[in-house]
N, C-alpha and C positions, 0 to 999 in steps of 0.2 A: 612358538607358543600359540596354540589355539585363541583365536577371541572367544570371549568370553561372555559379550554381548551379544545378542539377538537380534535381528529384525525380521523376520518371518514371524507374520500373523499367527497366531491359532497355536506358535510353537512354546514348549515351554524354556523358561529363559536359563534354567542351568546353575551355573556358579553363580550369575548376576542377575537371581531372583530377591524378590524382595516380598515377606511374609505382608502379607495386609490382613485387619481384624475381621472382615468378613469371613474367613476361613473359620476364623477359630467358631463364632457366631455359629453357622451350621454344625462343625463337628461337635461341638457339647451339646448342641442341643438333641442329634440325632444318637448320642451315646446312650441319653436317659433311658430304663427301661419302656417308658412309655413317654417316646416324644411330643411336645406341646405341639409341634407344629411336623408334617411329613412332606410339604412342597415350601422350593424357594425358587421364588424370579431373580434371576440378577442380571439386572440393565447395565447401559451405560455407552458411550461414545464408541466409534470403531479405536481399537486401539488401547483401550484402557485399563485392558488386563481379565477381561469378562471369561475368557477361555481358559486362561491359568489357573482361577481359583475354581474353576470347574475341573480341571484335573489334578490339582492340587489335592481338591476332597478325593477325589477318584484313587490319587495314588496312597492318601492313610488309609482309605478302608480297605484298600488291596497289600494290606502289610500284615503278618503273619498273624499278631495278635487279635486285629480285627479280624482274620479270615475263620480265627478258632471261636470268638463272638456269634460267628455266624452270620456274617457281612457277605452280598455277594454282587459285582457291583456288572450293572451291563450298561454299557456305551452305545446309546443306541444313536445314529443315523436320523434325521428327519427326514433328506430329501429319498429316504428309499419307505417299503413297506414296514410300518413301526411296531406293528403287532405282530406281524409276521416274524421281525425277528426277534423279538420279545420270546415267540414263543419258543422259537429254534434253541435261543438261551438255554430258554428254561428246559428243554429238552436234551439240550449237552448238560446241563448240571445234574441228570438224572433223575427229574422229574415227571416226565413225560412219559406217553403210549408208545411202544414201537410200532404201532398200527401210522403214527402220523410220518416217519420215513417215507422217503420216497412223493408223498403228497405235494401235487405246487398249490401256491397259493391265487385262489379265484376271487378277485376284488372286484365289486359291482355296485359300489354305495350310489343311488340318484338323486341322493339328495345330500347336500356337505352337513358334518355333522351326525347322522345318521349309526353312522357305523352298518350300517344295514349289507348283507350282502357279501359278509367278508367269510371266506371259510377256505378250507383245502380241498381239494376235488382227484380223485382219482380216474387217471386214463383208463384207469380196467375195468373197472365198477361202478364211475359215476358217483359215488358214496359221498356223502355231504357232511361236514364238519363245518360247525360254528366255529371261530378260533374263540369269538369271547368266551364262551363256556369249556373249551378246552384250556386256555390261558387260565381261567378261576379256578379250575381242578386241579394246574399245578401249583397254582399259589397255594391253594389249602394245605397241597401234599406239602409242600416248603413250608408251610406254617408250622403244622406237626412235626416239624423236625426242626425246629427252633432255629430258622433261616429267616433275616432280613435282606431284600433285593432291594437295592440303591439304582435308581435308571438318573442315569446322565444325560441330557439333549443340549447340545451346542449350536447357537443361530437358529434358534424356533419362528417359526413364521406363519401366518394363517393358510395351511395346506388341506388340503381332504385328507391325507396321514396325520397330522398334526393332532387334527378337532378328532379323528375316530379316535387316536390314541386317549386323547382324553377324554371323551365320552367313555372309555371302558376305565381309566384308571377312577374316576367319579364314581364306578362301580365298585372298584376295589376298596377305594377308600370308607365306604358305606358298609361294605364286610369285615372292612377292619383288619384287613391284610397289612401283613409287615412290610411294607413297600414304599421307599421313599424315592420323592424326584426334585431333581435340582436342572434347571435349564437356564440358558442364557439368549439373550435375546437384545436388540435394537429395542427402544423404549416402545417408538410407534411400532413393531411387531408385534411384542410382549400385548401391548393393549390391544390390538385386532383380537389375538386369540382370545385376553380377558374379555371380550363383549359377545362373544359368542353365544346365545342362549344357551340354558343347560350346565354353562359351564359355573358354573355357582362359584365353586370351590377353587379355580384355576383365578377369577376373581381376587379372590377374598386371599390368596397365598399371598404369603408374605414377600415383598418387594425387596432385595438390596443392591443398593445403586454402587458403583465401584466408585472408589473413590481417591483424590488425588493421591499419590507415592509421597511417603512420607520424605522431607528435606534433611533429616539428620541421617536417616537410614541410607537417601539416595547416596549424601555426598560420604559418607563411609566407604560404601560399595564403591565408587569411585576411586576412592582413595586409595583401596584394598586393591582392587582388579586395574589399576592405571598407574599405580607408582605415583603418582601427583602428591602436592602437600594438600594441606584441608584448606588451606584458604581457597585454591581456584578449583576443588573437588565443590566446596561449595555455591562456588560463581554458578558452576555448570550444574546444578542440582539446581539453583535458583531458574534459570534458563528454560528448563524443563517443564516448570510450573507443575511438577508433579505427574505428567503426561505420559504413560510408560512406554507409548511406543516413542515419545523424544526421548525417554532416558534411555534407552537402551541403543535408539540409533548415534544419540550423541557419542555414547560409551564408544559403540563400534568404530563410528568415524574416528575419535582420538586413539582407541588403539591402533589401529590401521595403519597412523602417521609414523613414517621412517624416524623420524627425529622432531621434536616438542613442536608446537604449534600453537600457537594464541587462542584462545576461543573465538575471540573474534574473526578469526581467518578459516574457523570452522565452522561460523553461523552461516553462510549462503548455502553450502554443502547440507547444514543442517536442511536449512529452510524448503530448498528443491525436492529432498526426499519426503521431510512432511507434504508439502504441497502437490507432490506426482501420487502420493501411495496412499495418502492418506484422507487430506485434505478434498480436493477434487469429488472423490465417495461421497465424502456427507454431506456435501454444499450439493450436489445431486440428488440424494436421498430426501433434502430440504424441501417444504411446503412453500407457495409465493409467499404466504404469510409470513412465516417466520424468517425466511430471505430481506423481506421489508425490513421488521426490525433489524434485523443484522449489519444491513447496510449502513442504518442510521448510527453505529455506535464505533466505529472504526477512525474515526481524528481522536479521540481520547483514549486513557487507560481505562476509564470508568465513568459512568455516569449517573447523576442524579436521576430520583421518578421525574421528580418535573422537570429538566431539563427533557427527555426522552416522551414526557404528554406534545411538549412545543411543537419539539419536530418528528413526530406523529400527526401532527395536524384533525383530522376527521377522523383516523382513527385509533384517537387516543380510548377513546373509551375500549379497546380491547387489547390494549397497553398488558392487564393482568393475564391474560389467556396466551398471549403468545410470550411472555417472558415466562411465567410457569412452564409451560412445555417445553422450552428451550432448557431451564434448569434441568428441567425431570431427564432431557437427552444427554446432558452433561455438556453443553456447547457454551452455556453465561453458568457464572457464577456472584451468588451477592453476599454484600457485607452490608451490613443493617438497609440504609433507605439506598445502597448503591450496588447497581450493576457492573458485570465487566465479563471480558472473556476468559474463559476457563483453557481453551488450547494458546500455546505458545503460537506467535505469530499468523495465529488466525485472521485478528485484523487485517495484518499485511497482504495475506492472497487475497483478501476480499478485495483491497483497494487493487492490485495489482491486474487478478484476474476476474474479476467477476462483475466491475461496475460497466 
């Protein structure tokens, strides 16, 4: 029998996925004939399931009923040219000139942000094409034919593709183009590109943070996909702390096992692969700042404000700044005046590798 769990990033998890409400959240509201909202941010920790609910939306609007709605969804790429192949899209859906066949694309922005510079160029004739004003002509043509385009971008980052792409959909969105986007991103990415001058409206889009895997649904799934009773489907649901790349690598490691195994004799196994694959990234990715607090909270499960002002010392007065950012990345998690870690044995590589 196949496993049935996952642990490849970015992949989608299969039989042993697990529906979260931020899915539903976008798809209703983008159903509306005239949606409230046509961009979503959704952040969150490596590992947390950011990419899923990105294709998750991706694979209803590519389902028959959406298709005849007039859904049409492009997967765009960030680290290559974004408008470029925006446009190519929209050109295989039959919107486009055949005059732009053939044409490559001549990128020359000097300044980030910009967009300046970007067009298609012919070897034969030299011949100059805007892509934004070619890209607007096909939206229009897709407006009038009662077409919504859905763009997908997975791990957005502050790039010269990134800001031009969104310097022109700013455009779109002001014409009032049927054109929705949903991207995924590192919290501190997401915010590089929101401060961008210009970008008003990549700002002001609405934020959804992922959030932990629900504990009845985990230990089901477990239940379902592992042959276990619900008592230690639940242990191991518990374990997880809701973390989907621990649920799913838990899952894998107990399938895997020849004959039953204790949980406990699968948490080092567990722990190793958080802390090689996963682990390791973010505490790299980590500012000195927030590294500080971090370190200070790893002998407990949780800690009070004022416990955590003490041993802060000098600089407790910025106590709210780096526990806020650290929430918003999904690394602490609080319950009213008490802080704590949000990944399973997070503590423990900190004490282990990182003091």
């Amino acid at each position: 029998m196949q496993n049935p769990f996952t642990t490849t990033f970015s992949k989608n998890p299969g039989e042993s996925y697990i529906h979260t409400e931020q899915i539903n959240i976008i798809l209703e509201n983008f159903m509306y004939e005239i949606p409230s909202e046509s961009v979503y941010k959704i952040t969150g920790v490596r590992g947390s399931g950011k990419t899923v609910i990105l294709a998750k939306i991706e694979e209803e609007l590519r389902k028959e009923e959406n298709i005849k709605k007039g859904w049409i969804v492009f997967d765009v790429s960030p680290a290559r040219d974004m408008l470029g192949q925006i446009a190519a899209m929209l050109c295989k859906e039959g919107f486009g000139k055949s005059a732009l066949k053939g044409k490559s694309v001549n990128v020359s922005a000097s300044v980030l942000g910009t967009g300046g510079g970007i067009g298609f160029s012919s070897d034969k004739d030299n011949q100059f094409f805007d892509i934004g004003v070619e890209i607007d002509e096909m939206l229009k043509s897709a407006q009038k034919k009662k077409k919504r385009i859905f763009i997908g971008i997975d791990e957005v980052s502050k790039t010269t593709e990134m800001i031009q792409f969104a310097s022109e959909y700013g455009k779109w969105l002001r014409a009032n183009y049927p054109v929705y986007l949903v991207c995924t991103g590192l919290y501190e990415n997401i915010m590089e590109v929101s401060n961008v001058k210009n970008l008003t409206f990549f700002r002001r889009a609405t934020t959804i943070k992922t959030q932990p895997l629900n504990t009845v649904l985990m230990a089901e799934m477990y239940k379902k996909q592992l042959n276990i009773d619900l008592k230690e489907a639940k242990e191991m649901a518990k374990t997880t702390k809701g973390y989907a790349y621990a649920f799913q690598e838990l899952g894998s490691l107990c399938f895997r096992q020849t004959k039953k195994t204790p949980l406990k004799k699968l948490l080092p196994d567990l722990k190793a692969e958080l802390f090689s694959y996963s682990y390791e990234k973010i505490w790299e990715e980590l500012t000195t700042a927030d590294k500080f607090l971090l370190l200070l909270l790893t002998e407990k499960k949780e800690y009070k404000r004022e416990d955590v002002l003490k041993l802060m010392g000098e600089k407790a007065g910025n106590y709210s700044m780096y526990r806020d950012r650290l929430l918003k990345r999904g690394i602490l998690e609080s319950r009213q005046a008490y802080i704590s870690f949000a990944l399973p044995f997070f503590a423990e590589y900190i004490n282990e590798y990182c003091k």
